[in-house]
C-alpha positions, -999 to +999 in steps of 0.1 A: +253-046+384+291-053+377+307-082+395+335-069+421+365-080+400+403-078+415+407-072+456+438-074+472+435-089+508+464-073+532+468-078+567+489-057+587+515-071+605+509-083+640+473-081+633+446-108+634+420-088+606+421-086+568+420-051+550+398-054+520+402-029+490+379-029+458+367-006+425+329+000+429+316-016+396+292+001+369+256-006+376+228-004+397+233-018+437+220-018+470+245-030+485+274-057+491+278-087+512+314-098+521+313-135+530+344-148+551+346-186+555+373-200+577+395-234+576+367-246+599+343-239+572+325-212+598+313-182+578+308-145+585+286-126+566+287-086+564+263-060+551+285-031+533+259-009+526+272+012+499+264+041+480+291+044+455+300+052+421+316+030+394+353+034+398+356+051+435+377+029+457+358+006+484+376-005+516+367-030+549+386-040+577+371-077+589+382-080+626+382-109+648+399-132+626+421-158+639+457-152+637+484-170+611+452-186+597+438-186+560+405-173+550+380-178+515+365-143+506+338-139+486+327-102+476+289-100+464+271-071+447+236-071+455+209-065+429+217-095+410+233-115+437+267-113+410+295-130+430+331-118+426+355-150+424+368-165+457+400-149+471+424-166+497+433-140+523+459-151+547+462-132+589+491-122+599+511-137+631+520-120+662+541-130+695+534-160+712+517-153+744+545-159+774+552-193+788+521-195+820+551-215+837+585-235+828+611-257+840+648-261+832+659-296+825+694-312+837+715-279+838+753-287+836+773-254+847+807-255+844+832-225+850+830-218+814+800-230+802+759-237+814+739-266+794+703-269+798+675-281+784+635-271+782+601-284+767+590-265+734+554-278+744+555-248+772+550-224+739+516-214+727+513-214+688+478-201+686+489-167+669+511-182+646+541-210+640+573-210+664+601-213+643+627-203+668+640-199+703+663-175+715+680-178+754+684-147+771+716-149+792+719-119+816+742-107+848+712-089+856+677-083+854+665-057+829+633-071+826+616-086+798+628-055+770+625-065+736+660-045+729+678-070+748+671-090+719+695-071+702+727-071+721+754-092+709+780-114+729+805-093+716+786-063+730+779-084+763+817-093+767+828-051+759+802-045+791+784-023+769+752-045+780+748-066+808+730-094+785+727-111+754+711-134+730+728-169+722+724-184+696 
């Protein structure tokens, strides 16, 4: 059989699996064998059996990956054990989970201004690298909405929104 030549690797946004896509190539098969090796050098091996013809499109979804982390696959048609060449597939990164607890350090308040301070260690980076921090300031409590994320102090200071994002 043909080897498995180009497959893109997508992963869809906030998602911790890869999205394999491939042409079925010319020649007798049985069957193909996806091997997915992580950094830890762990690998997952999965039976596609297939019954295709040459030039129909292929597609797997491997699930259970770890997220923001990058992956070695290795597409083999099985007849001849023909390997395809080694791709790098990259997951994608989602929110951290929330903060289990935190604590405020030193906060100054004046009439016009609040200074504080906090531990970045309180964040979890497990599904994917923190590269920023954004303080909440509210007269209220409207929960934990992502669309307060949006408002603006300008917005805040026309009381169109009762809180804002500093930056």
């Amino acid at each position: 059989p043909g080897t498995v030549l180009a497959y893109p690797c997508i992963s869809p946004v906030k998602s911790n699996k890869i999205s394999l896509k491939w042409t079925c190539p010319y020649g007798l098969k049985d069957h193909f064998v996806i091997n997915v090796t992580d950094p830890r050098s762990i690998v997952m091996s999965i039976n596609k059996n297939v019954t295709c013809s040459a030039g129909t499109q292929q597609t797997e979804d491997i699930t259970g990956l770890l997220f923001s982390t990058t992956y070695s696959v290795i597409i083999s048609t099985v007849s001849c054990s023909t390997n395809s060449a080694s791709l790098t597939c990259n997951t994608s990164i989602t929110d951290p989970p929330p903060p289990q607890s935190y604590q405020l350090f030193s906060p100054s308040i004046t009439s016009s201004s609040f200074t504080f301070s906090f531990d970045p260690n309180i964040f979890n980076s497990t599904n994917g690298p923190i590269i920023a921090y954004a303080i909440i300031v509210a007269t209220t409590d409207d929960g934990n909405s992502e669309a307060v994320l949006a408002h603006t102090y300008d917005e805040f200071m026309n009381k169109a929104y009762s809180s804002y994002v500093a930056k």
